[in-house]
C-alpha positions in Angstrom: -4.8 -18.2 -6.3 -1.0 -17.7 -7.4 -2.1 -19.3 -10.7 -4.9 -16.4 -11.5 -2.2 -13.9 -10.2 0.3 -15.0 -12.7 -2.4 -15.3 -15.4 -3.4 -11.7 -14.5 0.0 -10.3 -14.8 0.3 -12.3 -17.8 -2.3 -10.4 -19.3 -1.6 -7.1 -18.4 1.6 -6.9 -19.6 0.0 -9.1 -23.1 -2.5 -6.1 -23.7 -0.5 -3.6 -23.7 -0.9 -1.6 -20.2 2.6 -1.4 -18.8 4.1 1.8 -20.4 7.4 3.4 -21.2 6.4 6.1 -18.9 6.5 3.5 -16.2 10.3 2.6 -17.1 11.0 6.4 -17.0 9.8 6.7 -13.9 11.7 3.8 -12.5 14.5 5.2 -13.5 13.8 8.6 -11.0 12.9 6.8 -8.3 16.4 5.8 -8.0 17.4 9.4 -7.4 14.7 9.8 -5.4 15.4 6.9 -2.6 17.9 9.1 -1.2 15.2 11.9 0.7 12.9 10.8 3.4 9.3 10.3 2.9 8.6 14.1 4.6 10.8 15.5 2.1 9.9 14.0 -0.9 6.0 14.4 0.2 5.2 16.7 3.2 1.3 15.8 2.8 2.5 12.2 4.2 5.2 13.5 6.8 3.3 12.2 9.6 4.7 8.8 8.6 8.1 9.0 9.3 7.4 9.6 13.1 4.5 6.8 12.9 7.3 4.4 11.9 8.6 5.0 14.9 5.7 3.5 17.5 5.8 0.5 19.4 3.2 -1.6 19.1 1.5 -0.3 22.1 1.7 3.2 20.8 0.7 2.5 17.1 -2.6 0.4 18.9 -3.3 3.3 20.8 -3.2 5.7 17.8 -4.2 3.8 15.3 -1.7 5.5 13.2 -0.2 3.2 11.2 2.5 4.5 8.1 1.8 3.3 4.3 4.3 0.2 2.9 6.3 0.3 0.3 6.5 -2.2 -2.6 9.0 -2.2 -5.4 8.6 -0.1 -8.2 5.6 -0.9 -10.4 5.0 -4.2 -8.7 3.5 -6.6 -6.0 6.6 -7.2 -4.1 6.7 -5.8 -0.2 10.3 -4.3 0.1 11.8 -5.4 3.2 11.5 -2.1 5.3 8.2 -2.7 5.1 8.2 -5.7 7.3 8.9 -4.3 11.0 5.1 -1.7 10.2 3.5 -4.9 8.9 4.9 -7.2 12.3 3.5 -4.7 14.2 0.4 -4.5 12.7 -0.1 -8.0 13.4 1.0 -8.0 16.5 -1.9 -5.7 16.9 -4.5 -7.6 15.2 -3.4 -11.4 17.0 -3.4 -9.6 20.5 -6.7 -8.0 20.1 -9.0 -10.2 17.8 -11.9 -7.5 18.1 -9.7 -5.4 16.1 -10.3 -5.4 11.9 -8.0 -3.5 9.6 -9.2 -1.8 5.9 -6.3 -1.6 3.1 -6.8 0.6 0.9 -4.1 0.7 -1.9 -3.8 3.7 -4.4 -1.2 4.4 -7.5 -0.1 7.2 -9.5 -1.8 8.6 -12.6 0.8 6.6 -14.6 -0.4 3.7 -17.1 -4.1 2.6 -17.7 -7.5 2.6 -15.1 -7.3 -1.1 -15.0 -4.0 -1.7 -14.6 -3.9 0.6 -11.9 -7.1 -0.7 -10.2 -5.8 -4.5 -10.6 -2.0 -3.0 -9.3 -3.6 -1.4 -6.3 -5.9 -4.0 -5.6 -3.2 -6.8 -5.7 -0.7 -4.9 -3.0 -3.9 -4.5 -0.9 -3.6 -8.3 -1.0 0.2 -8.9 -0.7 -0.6 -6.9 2.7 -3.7 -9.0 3.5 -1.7 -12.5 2.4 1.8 -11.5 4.4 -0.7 -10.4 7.8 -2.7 -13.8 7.2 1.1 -15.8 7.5 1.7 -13.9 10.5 -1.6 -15.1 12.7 -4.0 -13.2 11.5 -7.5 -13.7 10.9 -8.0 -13.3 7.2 -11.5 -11.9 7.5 -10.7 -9.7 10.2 -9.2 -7.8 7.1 -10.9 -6.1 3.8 -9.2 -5.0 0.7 -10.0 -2.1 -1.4 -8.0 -1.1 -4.7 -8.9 2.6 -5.8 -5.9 2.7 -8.2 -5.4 6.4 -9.6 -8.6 8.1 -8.2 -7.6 9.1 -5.0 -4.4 11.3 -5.5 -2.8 13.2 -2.0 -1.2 15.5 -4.8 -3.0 16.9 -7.8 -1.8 18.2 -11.1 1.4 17.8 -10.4 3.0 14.9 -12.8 6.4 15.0 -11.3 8.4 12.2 -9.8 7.6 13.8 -6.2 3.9 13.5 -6.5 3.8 10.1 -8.2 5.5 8.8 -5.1 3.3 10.6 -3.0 0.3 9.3 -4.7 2.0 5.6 -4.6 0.8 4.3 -1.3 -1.6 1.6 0.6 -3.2 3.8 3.4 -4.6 1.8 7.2 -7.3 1.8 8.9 -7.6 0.0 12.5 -11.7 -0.4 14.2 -13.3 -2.4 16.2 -16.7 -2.1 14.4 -18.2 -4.8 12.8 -17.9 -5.1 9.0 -21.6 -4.1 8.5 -20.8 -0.8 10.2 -18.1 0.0 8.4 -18.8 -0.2 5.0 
C-alpha cells in the first residue's frame, strides 16, 4: 500500500500536476494561520465551537469539525489529532456506529490531482482511525477533489482554505442504506 502511495505521488509530481500556483499559495497560508477558522471562513464557523465537545457531546451531535493536513499534502497536522481521538473514541465505544470521509480541495492545480489529493487524505484519516481501534470497514472514503466548493468564484487565499477540507458524517445505517 505505501509502495503504490509513493509510486502515485511519484507520478503526479512526474507529469506535471503540481503547479507554481500551488507554491504561491503556500506562501499565503502562512499569513493566513494567524485568524481562526470563523474568520478566515464564516460558512465553516460552526467548527471552532465543534472542536470544543467532548466525546459524549460530539456522539450526541454528530458534529464533528473538518482536519487539517499540511499544505498541499497527505500529512495530518498535529491539532488535528485530539478531533480524530475523539472520533475514535466514538466509533470503538459504539461499533454500530460507521463514519463517511469525504475530502474536497481548492480549485488549484489539475482534476486528477485533486481527486487523487482528496482521495488520499480521506485515507490518511481512515488509516490513522484504523491504528486507533477502529474497524476499518466501519469507514468509507470518498475523494470529490474540486467539485464541491463551500465558496464560489472567489479565487482568493480565504476561499481556497475554505474549500480545503475533509467533511464527517457519523450513522448507524448499514452501508447499503447509505450509499
Amino acid at each position: 500500500m505505501r509502495f503504490i502511495l509513493l509510486l502515485s505521488i511519484c507520478a503526479v509530481f512526474l507529469t506535471g500536476c503540481y503547479s507554481a500556483e500551488r507554491k504561491a499559495d503556500r506562501e499565503v497560508k502562512k499569513d493566513s494561520d494567524k485568524f481562526t477558522l470563523s474568520a478566515l471562513c464564516p460558512e465553516r464557523a460552526n467548527e471552532d465551537k465543534w472542536r470544543k465537545q467532548s466525546v459524549d457531546q460530539m456522539r450526541e451531535s454528530r458534529k464533528i469539525p473538518s482536519v487539517d493536513f499540511e499544505f498541499d499534502g497527505i500529512v495530518l497536522v498535529p491539532s488535528s489529532y485530539e478531533v480524530l481521538d475523539k472520533v475514535a473514541a466514538i466509533m470503538v465505544a459504539n461499533r454500530s456506529m460507521k463514519l463517511i470521509v469525504e475530502g474536497h480541495t481548492d480549485e488549484v492545480g489539475t482534476d486528477e490531482y485533486n481527486d487523487w489529493l482528496s482521495s488520499a487524505r480521506s485515507n490518511a484519516i481512515k488509516s490513522y482511525l484504523s491504528s486507533r481501534g477502529v474497524y476499518p470497514d466501519s469507514i468509507k472514503t470518498y475523494g470529490h477533489g474540486k467539485r464541491r466548493p463551500l465558496v464560489k468564484a472567489d479565487d482568493s487565499p480565504e476561499a481556497r482554505a475554505c474549500n480545503r477540507r475533509v467533511e464527517f458524517t457519523l450513522t448507524t445505517r448499514h452501508w447499503e442504506t447509505v450509499y
